[in-house]
Structures are given as structure tokens and as C-alpha cells.
C-alpha positions as CSV (number, residue, x, y, z in Angstrom):
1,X,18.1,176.1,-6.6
2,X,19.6,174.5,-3.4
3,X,17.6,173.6,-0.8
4,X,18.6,173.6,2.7
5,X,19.9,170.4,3.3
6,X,22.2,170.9,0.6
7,X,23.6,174.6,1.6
8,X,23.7,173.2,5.4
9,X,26.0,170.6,3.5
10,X,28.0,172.8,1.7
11,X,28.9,174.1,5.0
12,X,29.9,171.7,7.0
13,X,31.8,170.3,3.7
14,X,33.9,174.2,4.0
15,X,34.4,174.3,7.8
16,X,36.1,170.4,8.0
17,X,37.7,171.7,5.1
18,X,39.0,175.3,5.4
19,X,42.3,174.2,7.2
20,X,44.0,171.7,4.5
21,X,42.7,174.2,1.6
22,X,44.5,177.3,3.2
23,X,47.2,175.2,4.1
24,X,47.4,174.3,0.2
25,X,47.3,178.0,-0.8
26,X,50.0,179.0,1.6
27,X,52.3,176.2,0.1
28,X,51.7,177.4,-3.2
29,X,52.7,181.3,-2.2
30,X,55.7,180.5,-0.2
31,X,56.9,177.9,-2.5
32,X,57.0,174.5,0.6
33,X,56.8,171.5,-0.5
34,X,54.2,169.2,1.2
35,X,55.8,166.2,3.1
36,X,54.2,162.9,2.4
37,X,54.2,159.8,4.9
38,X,57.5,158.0,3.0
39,X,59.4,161.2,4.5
40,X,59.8,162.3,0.8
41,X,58.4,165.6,-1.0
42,X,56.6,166.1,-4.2
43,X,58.9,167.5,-6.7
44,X,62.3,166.1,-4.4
45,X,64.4,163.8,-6.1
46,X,64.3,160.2,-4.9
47,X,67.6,158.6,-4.6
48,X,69.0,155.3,-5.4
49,X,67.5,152.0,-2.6
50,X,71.0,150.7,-3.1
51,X,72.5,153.6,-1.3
52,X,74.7,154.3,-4.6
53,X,73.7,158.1,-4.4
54,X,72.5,158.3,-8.3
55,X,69.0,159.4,-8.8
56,X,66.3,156.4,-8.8
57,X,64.8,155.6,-12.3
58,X,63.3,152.6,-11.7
59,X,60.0,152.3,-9.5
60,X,59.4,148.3,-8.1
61,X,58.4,146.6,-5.7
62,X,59.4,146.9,-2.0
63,X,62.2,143.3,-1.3
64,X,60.0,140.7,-0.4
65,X,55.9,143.1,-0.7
66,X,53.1,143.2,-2.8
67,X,53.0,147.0,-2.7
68,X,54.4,150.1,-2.2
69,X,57.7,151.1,-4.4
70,X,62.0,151.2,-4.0
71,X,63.4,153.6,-6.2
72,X,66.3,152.4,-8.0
73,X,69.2,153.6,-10.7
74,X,68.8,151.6,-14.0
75,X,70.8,148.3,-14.0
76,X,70.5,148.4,-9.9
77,X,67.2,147.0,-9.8
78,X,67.6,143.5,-8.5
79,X,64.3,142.5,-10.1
80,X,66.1,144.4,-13.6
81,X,65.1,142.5,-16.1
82,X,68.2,140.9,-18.3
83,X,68.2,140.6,-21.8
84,X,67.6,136.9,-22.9
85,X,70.9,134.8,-23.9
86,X,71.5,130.6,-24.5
87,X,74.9,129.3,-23.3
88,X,75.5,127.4,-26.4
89,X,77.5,124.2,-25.7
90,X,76.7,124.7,-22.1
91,X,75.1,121.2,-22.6
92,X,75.4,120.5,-18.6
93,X,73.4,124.2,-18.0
94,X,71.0,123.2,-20.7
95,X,70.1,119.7,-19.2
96,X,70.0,121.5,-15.7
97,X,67.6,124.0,-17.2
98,X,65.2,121.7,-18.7
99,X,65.2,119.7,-15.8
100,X,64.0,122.6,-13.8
101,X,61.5,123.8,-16.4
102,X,60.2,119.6,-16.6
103,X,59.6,119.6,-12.6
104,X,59.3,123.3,-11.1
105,X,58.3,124.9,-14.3
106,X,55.4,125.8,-16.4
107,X,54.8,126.6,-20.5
108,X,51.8,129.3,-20.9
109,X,50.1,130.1,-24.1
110,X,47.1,132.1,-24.5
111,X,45.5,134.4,-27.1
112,X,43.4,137.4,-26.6
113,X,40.6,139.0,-29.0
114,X,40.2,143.0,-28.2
115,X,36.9,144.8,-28.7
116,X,39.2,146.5,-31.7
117,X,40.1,143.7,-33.5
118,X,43.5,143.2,-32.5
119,X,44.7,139.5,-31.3
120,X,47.4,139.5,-28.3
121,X,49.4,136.7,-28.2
122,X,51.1,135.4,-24.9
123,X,53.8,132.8,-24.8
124,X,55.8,132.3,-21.6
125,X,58.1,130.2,-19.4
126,X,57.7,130.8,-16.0
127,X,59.5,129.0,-12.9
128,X,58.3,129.8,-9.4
129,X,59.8,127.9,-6.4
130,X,61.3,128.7,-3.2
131,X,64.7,128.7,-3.9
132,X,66.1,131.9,-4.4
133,X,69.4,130.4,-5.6
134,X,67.9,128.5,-8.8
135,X,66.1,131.5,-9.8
136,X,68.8,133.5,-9.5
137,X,71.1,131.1,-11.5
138,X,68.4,130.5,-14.4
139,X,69.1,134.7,-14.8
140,X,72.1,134.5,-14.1
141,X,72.9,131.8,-17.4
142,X,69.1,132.4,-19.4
143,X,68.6,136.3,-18.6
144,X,64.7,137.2,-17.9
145,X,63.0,138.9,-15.4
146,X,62.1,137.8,-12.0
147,X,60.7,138.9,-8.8
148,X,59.7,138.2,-5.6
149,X,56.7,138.0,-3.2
150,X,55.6,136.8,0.0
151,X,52.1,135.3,0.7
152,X,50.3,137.8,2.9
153,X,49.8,134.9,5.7
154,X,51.8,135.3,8.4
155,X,51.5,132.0,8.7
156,X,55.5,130.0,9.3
157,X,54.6,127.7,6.5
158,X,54.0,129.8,3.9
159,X,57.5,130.8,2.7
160,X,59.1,133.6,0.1
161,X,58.2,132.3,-3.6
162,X,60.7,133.5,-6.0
163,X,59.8,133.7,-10.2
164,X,62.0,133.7,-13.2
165,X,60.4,134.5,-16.7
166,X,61.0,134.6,-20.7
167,X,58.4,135.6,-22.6
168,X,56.7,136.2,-26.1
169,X,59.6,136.1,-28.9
170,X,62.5,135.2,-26.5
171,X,60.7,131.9,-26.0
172,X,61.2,129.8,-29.0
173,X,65.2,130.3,-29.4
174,X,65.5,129.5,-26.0
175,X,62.9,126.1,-26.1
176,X,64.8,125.1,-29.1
177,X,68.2,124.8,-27.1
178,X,66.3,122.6,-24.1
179,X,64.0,120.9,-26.3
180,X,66.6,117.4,-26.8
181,X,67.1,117.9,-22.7
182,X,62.9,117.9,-21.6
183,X,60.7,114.8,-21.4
184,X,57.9,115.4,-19.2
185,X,57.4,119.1,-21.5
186,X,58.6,118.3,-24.6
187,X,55.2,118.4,-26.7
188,X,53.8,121.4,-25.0
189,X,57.5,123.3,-25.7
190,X,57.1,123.0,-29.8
191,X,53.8,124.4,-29.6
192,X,54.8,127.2,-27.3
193,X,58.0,127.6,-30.1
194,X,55.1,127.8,-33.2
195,X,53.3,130.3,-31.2
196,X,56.6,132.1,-30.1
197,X,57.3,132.0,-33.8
198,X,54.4,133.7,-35.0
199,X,54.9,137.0,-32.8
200,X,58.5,137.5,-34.3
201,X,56.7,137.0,-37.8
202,X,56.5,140.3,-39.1
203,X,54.6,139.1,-41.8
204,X,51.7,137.6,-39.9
205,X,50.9,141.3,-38.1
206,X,48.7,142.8,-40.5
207,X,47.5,146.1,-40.4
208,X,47.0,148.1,-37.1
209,X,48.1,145.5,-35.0
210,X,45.2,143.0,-36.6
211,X,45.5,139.5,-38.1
212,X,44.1,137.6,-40.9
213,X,41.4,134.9,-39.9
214,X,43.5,132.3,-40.6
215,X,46.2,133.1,-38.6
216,X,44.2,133.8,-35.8
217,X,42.5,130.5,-35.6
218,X,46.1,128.9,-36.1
219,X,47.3,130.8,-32.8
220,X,43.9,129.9,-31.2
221,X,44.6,126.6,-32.0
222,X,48.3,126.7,-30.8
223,X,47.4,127.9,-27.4
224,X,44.6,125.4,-27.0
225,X,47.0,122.7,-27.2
226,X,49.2,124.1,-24.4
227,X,46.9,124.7,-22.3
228,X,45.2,120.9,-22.9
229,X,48.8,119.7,-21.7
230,X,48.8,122.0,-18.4
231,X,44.8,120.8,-17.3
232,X,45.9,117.0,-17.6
233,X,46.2,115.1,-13.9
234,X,49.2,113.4,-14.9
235,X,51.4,116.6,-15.8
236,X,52.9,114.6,-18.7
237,X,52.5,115.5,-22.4
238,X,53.0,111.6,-23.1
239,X,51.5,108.9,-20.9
240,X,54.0,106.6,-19.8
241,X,53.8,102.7,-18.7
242,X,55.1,102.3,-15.9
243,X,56.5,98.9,-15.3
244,X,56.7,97.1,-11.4
């Protein structure tokens, strides 16, 4: 049974309330749609960012936020991601590329064990600088995805970062074409293509998503090494003599 403290509650609770709920029920009779802060209504269609006038079908990130969302038609995104492609015989691109990936760039593995059973394997390159016009050019020849954020400091010198990503199978065709061109990467890269390798391996998947022993302590292994490349001081998956 409630006491009085809880009907006095129960109360107040109603009479702060009563307003929004009968504002609710009126919208549901007469059929208004409720107006949110972004100036749009539930149920209206959002339109393109781009100002195209086709119906938005992608939701991402505001240019330049961490939050919030710009509707965009499919293939306006500018964040879209691109299907992956190698220039082959590009070998000026390919040198460029490497050279970016062996400085500015980084090679991730890492494998996760799920409460289920199931393994997740990540491989991925990842390039994050401040140049917008290199990310846009390793799309532009590699495809990927990339994006954009700014640090939440106001602070001047703390500028716009821009990233450009391949991931999981994509990564070994594409490491295989920069692998003559990279020296400081070059070890971590033909792990990174074993590990790539054993995603698109339809024969290493198992059952429900779940791998034999053996194949999980391979990856394990695999990603161990990449990441035993990234945590050295020097950067460099060889050391190198340096001569005065």
C-alpha cells in the first residue's frame, strides 16, 4: 500500500507533468507533428546536407564535430566510404603511398575472444595527419573511408586531424602492392597480409562464426607480432646502424 510520501509524490510527479502529457494526447488527435530543436519533425523527411534536394539516406557526422548528424543522399556523403582499388603500374603512386603509410601511418592487428566463442579478427591501415589534401588523395587513388574530427580544445594549436582507412580483407591485396616500396613497415605489413589473409579464408571460419584452436592461436600470434612492432621506441621493424 502507498504511504504518504509516496502518493504526495505521485502528485507532484502529475501536476509538473500534466501539460507535456496533454499536449502529447492533443498531437496524437489532431494529427501535429512535434517540432524538435534541429527545426525538423518526427515523421518529416530530411533532405540532402548538400542541398541536392534528394532525400538523405545516410546519417554522419556533422563537417568537422564529434556529434550530432548531416543527412546525406548515398554517394554524397563526403565521409562515403569508396570501395578499395590498387593503381597497378602506378609505381610513382605506390612509392608515394608507402611513404606516407612508413612516416604518417600506422598497421593495426588485434584479435578478440567473445563470451560465445567466436574470434574477431581486426586488421587495418590507418593514416591520420593534418593534411586534408593527402587524405583525400590516398581515397582518391586507394579508395577507403575517412573522416574527420576536431579536438574539442579550443585551443589554436590543436588543429583539424583528418583519417583515411582500409580494413580487414582489403588489407592484404593492397600491402602486397606497397610492400617492395616500405622500409621502416615492411615486417609488420606481411604479418598484417597473413592476418588479412585468414579473414578472406573461408575455410578457416568454422561453424557459427567460431574457429578451430589452432587457428586461433595462429591469429593470436599474428597480431602479437604487429603490435610488438608498434610498442618499440625506435618505430622501426629492423634496427638500423647508423653511420657518422
Amino acid at each position: 500500500m502507498a504511504t504518504d510520501k509516496q502518493r504526495a509524490y505521485s502528485r507532484k510527479y502529475y501536476q509538473e507533468h500534466k501539460d507535456k502529457w496533454r499536449d502529447s494526447a492533443l498531437r496524437r488527435k489532431t494529427g501535429e507533428k512535434l517540432v524538435l530543436k534541429s527545426g525538423y519533425k518526427y515523421g518529416e523527411t530530411h533532405l540532402c546536407k548538400c542541398g541536392c534536394g534528394q532525400p538523405a539516406k545516410r546519417l554522419v557526422k556533422n563537417a568537422g564535430g564529434l556529434g550530432g548528424w548531416a543527412g546525406y543522399a548515398r554517394g554524397h556523403a563526403p565521409d562515403e566510404p569508396k570501395e578499395m582499388f590498387i593503381p597497378i603500374g602506378e609505381s610513382r603512386v605506390l612509392a608515394y603511398a608507402a611513404g606516407i603509410i612508413d612516416g604518417e601511418g600506422c598497421i593495426y592487428g588485434n584479435i578478440r575472444l567473445r563470451k560465445t566463442g567466436c574470434v574477431e579478427t581486426h586488421v587495418m591501415i590507418q593514416v591520420t595527419m593534418c593534411s586534408g589534401s593527402v587524405i583525400k588523395w590516398l581515397k582518391d587513388n586507394f579508395g577507403g573511408r575517412t573522416y574527420t574530427d576536431i579536438p574539442r580544445s579550443g585551443h589554436a594549436a590543436y588543429k583539424r586531424r583528418y583519417t583515411w582507412q582500409i580494413t580487414s580483407k582489403q588489407v592484404a591485396p593492397l600491402l602486397r602492392a606497397l610492400l617492395p616500396y616500405l622500409i621502416e613497415k615492411q615486417e609488420r605489413a606481411k604479418l598484417a597480409i597473413q592476418l588479412s589473409d585468414s579473414i578472406a579464408d573461408v575455410w578457416h571460419r568454422g561453424r557459427k562464426g567460431k574457429l578451430p584452436a589452432e587457428e586461433v592461436a595462429r591469429r593470436t600470434e599474428l597480431a602479437a607480432g604487429i603490435k610488438r612492432y608498434n610498442r618499440t621506441t625506435s618505430g622501426e621493424d629492423q634496427p638500423i646502424d647508423y653511420v657518422n
